[in-house]
C-alpha positions in Angstrom: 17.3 -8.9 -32.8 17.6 -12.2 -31.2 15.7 -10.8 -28.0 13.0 -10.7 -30.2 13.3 -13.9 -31.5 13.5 -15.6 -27.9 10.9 -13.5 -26.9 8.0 -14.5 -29.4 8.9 -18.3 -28.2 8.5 -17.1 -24.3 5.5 -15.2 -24.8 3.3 -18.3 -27.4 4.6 -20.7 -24.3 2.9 -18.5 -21.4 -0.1 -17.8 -23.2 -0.2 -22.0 -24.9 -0.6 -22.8 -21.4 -3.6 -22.2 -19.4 -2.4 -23.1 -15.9 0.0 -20.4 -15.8 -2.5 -17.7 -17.7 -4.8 -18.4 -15.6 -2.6 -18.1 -12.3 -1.1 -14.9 -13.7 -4.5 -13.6 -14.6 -6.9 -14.8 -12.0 -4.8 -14.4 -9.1 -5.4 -10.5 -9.2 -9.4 -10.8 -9.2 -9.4 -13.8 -6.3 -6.5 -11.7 -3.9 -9.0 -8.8 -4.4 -12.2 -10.1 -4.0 -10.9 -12.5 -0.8 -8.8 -9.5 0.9 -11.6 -6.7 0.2 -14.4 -8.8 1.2 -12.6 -10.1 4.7 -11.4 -7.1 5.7 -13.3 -3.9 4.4 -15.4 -3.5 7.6 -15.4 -0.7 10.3 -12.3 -0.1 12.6 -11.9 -1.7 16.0 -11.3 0.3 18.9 -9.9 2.1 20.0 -10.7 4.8 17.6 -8.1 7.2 16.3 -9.4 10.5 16.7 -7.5 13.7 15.5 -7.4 17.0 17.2 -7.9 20.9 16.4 -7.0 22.9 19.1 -8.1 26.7 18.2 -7.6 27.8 21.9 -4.0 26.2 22.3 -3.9 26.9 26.3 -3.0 24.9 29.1 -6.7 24.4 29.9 -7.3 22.9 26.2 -3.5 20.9 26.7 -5.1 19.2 29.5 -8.5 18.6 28.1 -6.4 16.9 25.0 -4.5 14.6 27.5 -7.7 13.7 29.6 -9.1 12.6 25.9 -6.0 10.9 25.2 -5.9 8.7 28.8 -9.4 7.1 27.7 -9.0 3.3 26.1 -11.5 4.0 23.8 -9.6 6.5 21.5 -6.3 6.9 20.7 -5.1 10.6 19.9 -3.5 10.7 15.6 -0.5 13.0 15.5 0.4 15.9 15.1 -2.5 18.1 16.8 -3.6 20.5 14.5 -3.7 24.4 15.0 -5.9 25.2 12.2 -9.9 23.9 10.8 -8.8 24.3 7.3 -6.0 21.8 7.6 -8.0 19.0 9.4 -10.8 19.5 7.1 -8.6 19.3 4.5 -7.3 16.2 5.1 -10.8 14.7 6.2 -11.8 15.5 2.6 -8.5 13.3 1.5 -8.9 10.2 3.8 -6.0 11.1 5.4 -8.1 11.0 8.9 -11.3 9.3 9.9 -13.0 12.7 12.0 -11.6 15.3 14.3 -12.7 17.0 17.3 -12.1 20.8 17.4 -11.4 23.0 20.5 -12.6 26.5 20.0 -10.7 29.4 20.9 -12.4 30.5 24.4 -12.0 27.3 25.8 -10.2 28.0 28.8 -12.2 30.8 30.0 -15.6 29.0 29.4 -13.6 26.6 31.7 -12.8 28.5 34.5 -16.1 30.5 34.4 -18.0 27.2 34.1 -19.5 28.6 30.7 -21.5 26.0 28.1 -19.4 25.9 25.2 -19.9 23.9 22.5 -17.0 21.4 20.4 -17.3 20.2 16.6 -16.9 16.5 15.8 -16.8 16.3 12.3 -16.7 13.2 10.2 -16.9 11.5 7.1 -20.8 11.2 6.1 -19.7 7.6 4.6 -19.3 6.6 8.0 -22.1 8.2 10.3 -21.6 6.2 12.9 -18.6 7.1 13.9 -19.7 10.5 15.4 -22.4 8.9 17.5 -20.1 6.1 18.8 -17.5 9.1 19.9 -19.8 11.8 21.4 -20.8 10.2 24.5 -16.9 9.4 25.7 -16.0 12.8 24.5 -18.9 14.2 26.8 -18.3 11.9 29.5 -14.6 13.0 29.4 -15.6 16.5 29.2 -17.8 16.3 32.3 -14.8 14.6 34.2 -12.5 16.9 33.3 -15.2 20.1 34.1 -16.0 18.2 37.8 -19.6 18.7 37.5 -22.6 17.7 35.0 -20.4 19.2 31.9 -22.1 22.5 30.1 -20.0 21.0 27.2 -21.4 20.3 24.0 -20.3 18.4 21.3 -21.9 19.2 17.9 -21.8 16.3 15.4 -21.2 17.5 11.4 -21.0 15.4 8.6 -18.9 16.0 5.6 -18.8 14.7 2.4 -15.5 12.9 1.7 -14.2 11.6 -1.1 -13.0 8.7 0.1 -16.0 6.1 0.6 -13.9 2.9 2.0 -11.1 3.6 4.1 -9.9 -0.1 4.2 -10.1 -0.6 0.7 -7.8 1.9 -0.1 -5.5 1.1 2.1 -5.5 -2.8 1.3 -5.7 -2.6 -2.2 -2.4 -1.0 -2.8 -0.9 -3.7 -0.9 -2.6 -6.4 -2.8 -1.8 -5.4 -6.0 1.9 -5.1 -5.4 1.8 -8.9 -3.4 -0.2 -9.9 -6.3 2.6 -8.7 -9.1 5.5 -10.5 -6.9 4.3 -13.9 -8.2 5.8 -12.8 -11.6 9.0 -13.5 -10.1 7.6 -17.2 -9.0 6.5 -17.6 -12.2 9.3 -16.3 -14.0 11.8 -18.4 -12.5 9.7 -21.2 -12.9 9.9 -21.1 -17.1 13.4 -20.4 -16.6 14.2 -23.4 -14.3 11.6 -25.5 -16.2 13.9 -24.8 -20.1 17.1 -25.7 -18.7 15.5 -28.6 -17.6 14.1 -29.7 -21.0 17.7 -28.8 -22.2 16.5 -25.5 -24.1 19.1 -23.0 -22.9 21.8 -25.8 -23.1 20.6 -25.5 -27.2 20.4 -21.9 -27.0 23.8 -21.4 -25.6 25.3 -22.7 -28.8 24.5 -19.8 -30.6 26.0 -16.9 -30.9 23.2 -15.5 -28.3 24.0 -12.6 -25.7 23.1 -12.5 -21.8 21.0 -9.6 -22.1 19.2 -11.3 -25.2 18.0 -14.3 -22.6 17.6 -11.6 -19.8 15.2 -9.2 -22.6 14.0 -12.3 -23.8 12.2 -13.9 -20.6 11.3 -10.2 -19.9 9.3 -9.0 -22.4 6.4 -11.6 -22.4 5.6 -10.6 -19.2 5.1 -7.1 -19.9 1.6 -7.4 -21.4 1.0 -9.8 -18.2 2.1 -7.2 -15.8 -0.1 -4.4 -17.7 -3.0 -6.2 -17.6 -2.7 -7.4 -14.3 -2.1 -4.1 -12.4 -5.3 -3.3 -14.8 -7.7 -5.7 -13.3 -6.2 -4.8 -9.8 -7.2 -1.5 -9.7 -10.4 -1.9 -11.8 -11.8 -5.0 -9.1 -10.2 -2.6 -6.4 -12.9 0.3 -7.7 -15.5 -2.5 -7.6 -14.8 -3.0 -4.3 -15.0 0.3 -3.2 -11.4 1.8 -4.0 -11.4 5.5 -4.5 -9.0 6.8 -6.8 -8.6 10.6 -5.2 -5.1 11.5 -6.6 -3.8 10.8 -10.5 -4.8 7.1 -11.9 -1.4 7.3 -14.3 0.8 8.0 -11.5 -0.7 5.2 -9.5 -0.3 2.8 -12.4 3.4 3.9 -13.1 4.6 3.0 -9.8 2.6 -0.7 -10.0 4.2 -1.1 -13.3 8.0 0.0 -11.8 7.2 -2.4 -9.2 6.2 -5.1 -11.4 9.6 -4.7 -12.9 11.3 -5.2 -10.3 9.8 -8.0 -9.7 10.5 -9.3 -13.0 14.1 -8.6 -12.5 13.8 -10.9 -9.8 12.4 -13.5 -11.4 15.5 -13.4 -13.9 17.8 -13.8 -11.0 16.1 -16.2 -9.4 15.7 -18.4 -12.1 19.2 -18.1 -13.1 19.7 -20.0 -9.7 17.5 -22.5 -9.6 18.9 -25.8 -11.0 15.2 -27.2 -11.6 11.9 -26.6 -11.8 10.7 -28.4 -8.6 12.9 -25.9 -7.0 11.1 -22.7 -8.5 8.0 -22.8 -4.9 11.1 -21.9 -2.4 10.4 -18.6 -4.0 7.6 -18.7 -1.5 9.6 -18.7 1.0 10.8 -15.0 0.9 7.9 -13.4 -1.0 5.4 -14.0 1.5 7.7 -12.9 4.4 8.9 -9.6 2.1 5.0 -8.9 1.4 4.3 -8.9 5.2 7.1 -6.5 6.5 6.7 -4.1 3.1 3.5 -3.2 4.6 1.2 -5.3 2.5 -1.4 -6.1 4.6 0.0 -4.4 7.8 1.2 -0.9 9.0 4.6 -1.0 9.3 4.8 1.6 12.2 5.0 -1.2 14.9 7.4 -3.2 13.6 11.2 -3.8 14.8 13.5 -0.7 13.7 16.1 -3.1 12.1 13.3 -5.2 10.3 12.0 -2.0 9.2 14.9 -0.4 8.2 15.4 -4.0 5.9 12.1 -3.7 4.5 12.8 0.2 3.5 15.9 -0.9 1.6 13.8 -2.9 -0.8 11.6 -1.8 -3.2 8.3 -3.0 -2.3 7.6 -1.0 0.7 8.7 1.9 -1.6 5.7 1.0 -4.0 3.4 0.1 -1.4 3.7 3.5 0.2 3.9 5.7 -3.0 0.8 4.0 -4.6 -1.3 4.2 -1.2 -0.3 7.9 -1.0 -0.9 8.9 -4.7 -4.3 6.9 -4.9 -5.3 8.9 -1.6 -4.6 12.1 -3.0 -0.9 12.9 -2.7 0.8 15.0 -5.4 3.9 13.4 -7.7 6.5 15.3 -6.0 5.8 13.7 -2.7 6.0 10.5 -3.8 9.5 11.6 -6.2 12.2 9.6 -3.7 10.1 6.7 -4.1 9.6 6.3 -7.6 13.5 7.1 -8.0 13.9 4.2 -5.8 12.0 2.0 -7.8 13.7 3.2 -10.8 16.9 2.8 -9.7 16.2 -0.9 -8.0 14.4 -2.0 -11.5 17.8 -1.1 -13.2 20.0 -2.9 -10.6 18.1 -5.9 -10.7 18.2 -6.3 -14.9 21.8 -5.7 -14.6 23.1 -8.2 -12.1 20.5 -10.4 -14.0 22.8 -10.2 -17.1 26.1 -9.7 -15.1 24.7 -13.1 -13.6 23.6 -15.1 -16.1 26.8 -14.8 -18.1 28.3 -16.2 -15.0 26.2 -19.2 -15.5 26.9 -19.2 -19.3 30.8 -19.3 -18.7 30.6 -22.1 -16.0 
């Protein structure tokens, strides 16, 4: 049990030092409360807007691309068929509102009938409706070529999602936030072969994966407590938890693995402590193509394509679509990707660091 034994030294050094508790500990609460607070207002335009189209004519295909051609909304995808579905996912979060066509539409159109459309939205966000239902009528009266006999009815409905921006920030901040592990991580390592500790320790009849398990396992009450703080200041902030809470911190934990892998590798590398910031220099760049802070839909296909063979916009993704409301199951080839990158990673650790220990 030698693993042990390193890893009782590890864990009384991280916690015997306050810098580094407190960077593990309060970087979580200031990452939330900065991020949340700077960027949990209202959308800019234009305004995605989703559609129901009941009538699905060529009269209401028209009226749909007229809406489209306006600046101030932008059409979501796909066009829904059926209320139940959109009102389904309004309830989710997975849309902000959605107009519906009725059925009839086309013949109130070419007998210049009234007829009346539904704009429902979230009641968290009233004014969304009123911002919408003057283009919408404008359109409408374009697209009618006279004073427009058509209606748009506003209805509120309760969702459970209250802050749309939270949740789709905090996700991303938490898993930023658990990549400095592998910072700090590397950092001890660096930092005891400097003071000559792993030279001592390399004496002994010590294993690889004794190191590797070694510099691990202090870091598992740090990662727990961490993702812990995440999502509880995320809730403070306005974070609803829709879908399960234990699923949600299962992939933040797999994640945080990963990135502890990382960190073994890393500081198996680094020949000195003063070397242990260029870790910066990848983890911000990997945090802003995962999706972090930004979608990832307009993004380059080959930096895409990159970011999707790493792990964190796996995590990123999963978590923001399990905390929404997403079942397990379609979040499975995620969390096997995590799995299988956490394993990967702890294994070329070893396979590395017994590299070191022969040279």
């Amino acid at each position: 049990m030698r693993f042990w034994e390193i890893g009782k030294r590890n864990l009384k050094e991280i916690y015997r030092d306050p810098v580094i508790l407190g960077f593990l500990l309060g970087m979580p609460i200031a990452f939330m409360l900065v991020f949340c607070s700077a960027f949990g207002g209202e959308h800019a335009s234009p305004i995605s807007m989703s559609i129901v189209d009941e009538d699905r004519s060529p009269t209401s295909s028209a009226f749909v691309q007229c809406l489209g051609s306006t600046e101030a909304i932008e059409l979501s995808e796909p066009i829904y068929t059926e209320k139940f579905q959109a009102q389904e996912d309004l309830e989710n979060g997975k849309i902000p509102f959605y107009l519906l066509i009725p059925s009839g539409f086309e013949e109130a159109r070419q007998t210049q009938s009234p007829i009346s459309l539904e704009l429902a939205y979230k009641e968290a966000d009233p004014m969304i409706g009123l911002q919408v239902k003057p283009v919408i009528e404008a359109i409408g009266s374009k697209f009618w070529g006279i004073s427009s006999p058509l209606n748009v009815a506003l209805r509120g409905t309760e969702s459970k999602i209250k802050n749309e921006t939270v949740n789709f920030f905090a996700p991303g901040i938490a898993v930023f936030g658990l990549m400095i592990l592998i910072a700090t991580g590397s950092m001890i390592i660096a930092a005891d072969r400097e003071k000559g500790f792993l030279a001592r320790m390399l004496t002994t009849p010590t294993r690889p994966w004794d190191f590797i398990l070694g510099y691990s396992l202090p870091f598992i009450p740090v990662l727990i407590i961490s993702t812990l703080i995440y999502l509880g200041v995320g809730m403070a902030m306005g974070l609803t938890i829709v879908g399960n809470l234990g699923h949600a911190f299962l992939i933040f934990f797999l994640i945080g693995l990963c990135s502890i892998g990382i960190a073994m590798i890393v500081g198996t590398l680094l020949k000195s402590e003063s070397q242990s910031p260029i870790c910066w220099v990848f983890i911000v760049p990997l945090a802003m193509i995962s999706g972090a802070w930004f979608s990832v839909e307009g993004m380059p296909s080959a930096i895409k394509s990159i970011a999707e063979a790493l792990p964190f916009i796996h995590a990123i993704d999963a978590s923001r679509s399990v905390i929404n409301g997403a079942s397990f199951s379609a979040v499975i080839p995620d969390f096997y990707w995590l799995i299988g990158w956490a394993v990967v990673l702890f294994a070329a650790g070893i396979v590395l660091f017994r590299s070191r220990m022969a040279s």
